[in-house]
C-alpha positions as CSV (number, residue, x, y, z in Angstrom):
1,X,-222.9,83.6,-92.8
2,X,-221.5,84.3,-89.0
3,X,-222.1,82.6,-86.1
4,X,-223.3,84.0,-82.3
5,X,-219.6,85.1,-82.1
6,X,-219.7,86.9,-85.3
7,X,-217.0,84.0,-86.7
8,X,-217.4,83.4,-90.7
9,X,-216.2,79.9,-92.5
10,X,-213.2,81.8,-93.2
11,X,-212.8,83.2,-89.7
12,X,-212.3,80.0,-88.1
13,X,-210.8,78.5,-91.5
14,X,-207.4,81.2,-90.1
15,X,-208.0,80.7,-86.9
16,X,-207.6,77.0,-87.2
17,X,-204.9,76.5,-89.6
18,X,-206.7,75.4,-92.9
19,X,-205.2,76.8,-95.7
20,X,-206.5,75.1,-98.3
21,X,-210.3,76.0,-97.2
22,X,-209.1,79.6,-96.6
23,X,-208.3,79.6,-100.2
24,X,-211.6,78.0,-101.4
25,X,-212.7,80.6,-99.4
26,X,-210.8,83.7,-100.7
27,X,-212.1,82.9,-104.3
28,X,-215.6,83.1,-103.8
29,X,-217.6,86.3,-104.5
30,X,-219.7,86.4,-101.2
31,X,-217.0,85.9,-99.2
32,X,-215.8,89.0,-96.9
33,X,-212.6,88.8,-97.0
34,X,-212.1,91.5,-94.1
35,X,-215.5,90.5,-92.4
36,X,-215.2,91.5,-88.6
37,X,-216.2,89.2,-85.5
38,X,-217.9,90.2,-82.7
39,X,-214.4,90.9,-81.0
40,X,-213.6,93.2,-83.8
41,X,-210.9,90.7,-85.2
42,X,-210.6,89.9,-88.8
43,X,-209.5,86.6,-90.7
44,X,-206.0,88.4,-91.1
45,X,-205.9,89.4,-87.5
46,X,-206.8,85.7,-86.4
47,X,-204.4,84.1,-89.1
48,X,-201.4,86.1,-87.7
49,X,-202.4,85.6,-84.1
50,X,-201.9,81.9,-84.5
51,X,-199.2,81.6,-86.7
52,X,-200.8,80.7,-89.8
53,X,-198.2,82.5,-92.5
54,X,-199.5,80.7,-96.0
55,X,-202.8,82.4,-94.4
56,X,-201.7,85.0,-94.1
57,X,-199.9,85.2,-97.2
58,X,-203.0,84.4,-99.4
59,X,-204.9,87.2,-97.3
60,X,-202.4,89.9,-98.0
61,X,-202.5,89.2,-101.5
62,X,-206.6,89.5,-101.6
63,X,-207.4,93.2,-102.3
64,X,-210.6,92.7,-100.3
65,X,-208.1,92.9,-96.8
66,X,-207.3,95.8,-94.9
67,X,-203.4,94.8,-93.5
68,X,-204.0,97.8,-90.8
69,X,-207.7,96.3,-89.7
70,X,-208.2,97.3,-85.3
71,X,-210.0,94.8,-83.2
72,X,-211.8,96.4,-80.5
73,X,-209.2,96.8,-78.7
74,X,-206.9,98.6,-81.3
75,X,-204.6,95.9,-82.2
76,X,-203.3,95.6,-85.8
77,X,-202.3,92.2,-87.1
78,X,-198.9,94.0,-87.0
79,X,-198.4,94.3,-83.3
80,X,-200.0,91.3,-82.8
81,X,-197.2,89.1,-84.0
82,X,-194.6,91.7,-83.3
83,X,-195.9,90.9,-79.5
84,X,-195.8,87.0,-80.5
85,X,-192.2,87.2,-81.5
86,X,-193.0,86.1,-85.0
87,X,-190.1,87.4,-87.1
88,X,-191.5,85.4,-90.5
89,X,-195.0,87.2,-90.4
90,X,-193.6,90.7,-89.0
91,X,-191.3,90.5,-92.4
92,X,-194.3,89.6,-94.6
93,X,-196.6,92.4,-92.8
94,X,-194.2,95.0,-93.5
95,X,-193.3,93.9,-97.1
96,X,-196.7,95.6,-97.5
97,X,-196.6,98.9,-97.9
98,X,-199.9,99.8,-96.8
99,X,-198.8,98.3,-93.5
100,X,-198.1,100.9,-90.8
101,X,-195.3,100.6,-88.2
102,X,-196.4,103.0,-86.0
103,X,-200.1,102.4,-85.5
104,X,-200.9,102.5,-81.9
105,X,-203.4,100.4,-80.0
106,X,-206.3,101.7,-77.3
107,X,-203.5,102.2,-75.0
108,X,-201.5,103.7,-77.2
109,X,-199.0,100.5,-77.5
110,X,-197.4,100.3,-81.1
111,X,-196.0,97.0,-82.6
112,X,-192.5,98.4,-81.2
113,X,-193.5,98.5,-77.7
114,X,-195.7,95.2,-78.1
115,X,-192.3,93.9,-78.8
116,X,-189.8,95.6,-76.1
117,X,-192.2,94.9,-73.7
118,X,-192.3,91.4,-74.1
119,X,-188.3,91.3,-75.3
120,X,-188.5,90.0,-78.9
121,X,-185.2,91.2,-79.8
122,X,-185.3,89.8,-83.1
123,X,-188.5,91.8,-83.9
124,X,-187.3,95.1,-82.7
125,X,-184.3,95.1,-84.5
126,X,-186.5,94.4,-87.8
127,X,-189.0,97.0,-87.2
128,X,-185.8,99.6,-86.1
129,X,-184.3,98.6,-89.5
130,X,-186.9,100.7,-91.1
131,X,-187.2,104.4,-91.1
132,X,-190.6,105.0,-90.6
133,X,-190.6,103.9,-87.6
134,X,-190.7,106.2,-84.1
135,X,-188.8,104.5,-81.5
136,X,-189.7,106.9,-78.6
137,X,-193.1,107.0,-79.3
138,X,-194.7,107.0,-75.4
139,X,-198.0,104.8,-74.8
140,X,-201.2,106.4,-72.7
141,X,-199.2,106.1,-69.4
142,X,-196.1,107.8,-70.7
143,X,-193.8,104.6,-71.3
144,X,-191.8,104.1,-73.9
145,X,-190.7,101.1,-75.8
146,X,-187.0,101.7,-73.8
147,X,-188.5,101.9,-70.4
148,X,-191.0,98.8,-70.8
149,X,-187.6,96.9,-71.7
150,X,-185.6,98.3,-68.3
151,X,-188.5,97.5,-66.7
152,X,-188.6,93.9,-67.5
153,X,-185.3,93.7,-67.7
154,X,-184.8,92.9,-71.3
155,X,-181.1,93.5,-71.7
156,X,-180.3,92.7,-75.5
157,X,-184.0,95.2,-76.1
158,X,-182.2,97.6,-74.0
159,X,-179.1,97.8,-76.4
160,X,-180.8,98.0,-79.3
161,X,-183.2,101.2,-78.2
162,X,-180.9,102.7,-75.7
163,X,-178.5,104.6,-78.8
164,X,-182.0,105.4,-80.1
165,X,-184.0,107.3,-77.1
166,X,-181.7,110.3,-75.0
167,X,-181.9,109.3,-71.0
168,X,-182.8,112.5,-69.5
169,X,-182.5,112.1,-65.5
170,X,-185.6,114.8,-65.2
171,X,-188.3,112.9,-66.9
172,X,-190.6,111.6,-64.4
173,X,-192.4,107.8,-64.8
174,X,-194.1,105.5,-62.6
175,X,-190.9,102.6,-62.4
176,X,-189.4,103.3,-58.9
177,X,-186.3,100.8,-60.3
178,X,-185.9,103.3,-62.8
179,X,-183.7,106.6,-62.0
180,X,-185.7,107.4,-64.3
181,X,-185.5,107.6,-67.8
């Protein structure tokens, strides 16, 4: 059962915080575990956009839940707390292997430039520490997770993707402050 916004029990149960329904929840037969809203978000993707990690624990453990799930507008529950800054739940995301690193949004943004764009330091350095995933890897306007940071100014981003991404001084990009990268 969903409301006008397509929201289940168990939608707003991760939304909200309330483990201990979400639970209830997860142990019924009739309950869609993965069950989209009208936005195109999931319970997983609404538990990790608000924090919620014994949430979003008991979702990853349910077999019923797709860890890679797209809202409508492309975002994984990966980039969305890799955008958040939420090292705990990035950690638990990727501890699942059927989690991918490099999944790109609508605009092409992946959970690395979510993060460089917004400077969470502590989040690229844990997605960098694995091998799978593509530092360089340009969104729909040609940016990559190193020229976001420049352009924001994110200096401790910077020095973490700078070693990783060659500056060539012929690339052409829309950041006038840039010389470019």
């Amino acid at each position: 059962m969903a409301d006008h916004t397509g929201q289940t029990p168990l939608a707003y149960s991760a939304s909200n915080g309330h483990a201990e329904v979400a639970k209830i929840l997860l142990g019924r037969a009739e309950v869609d575990p993965d069950k989209r809203c009208n936005n195109g978000s999931t319970p997983l993707s609404r538990a990790t956009g608000y924090g919620h990690e014994e949430i979003v624990k008991a979702l990853l453990e349910h077999e019923g839940v797709n860890p890679n799930s797209q809202d409508n507008r492309g975002q994984t529950p990966l980039l969305r707390v890799a955008s958040n800054g939420n090292e705990g739940l990035v950690k638990m995301l990727l501890g699942r292997k059927a989690v991918s690193p490099n999944k790109q949004d609508n605009e092409g943004q992946t959970p690395l430039m979510a993060a460089a764009t917004r400077g969470r330091d502590g989040v690229v350095k844990i997605l960098l520490g694995r091998q799978d995933v593509t530092p360089g890897t340009p969104d729909d306007r040609g940016h990559t997770p190193l020229m976001s940071a420049y352009a924001k100014g994110h200096k401790r981003v910077i020095e973490l993707l700078e070693p990783l991404e060659a500056v060539n001084p012929k690339r052409k990009c829309e950041f006038p402050i840039l010389a470019c990268i």
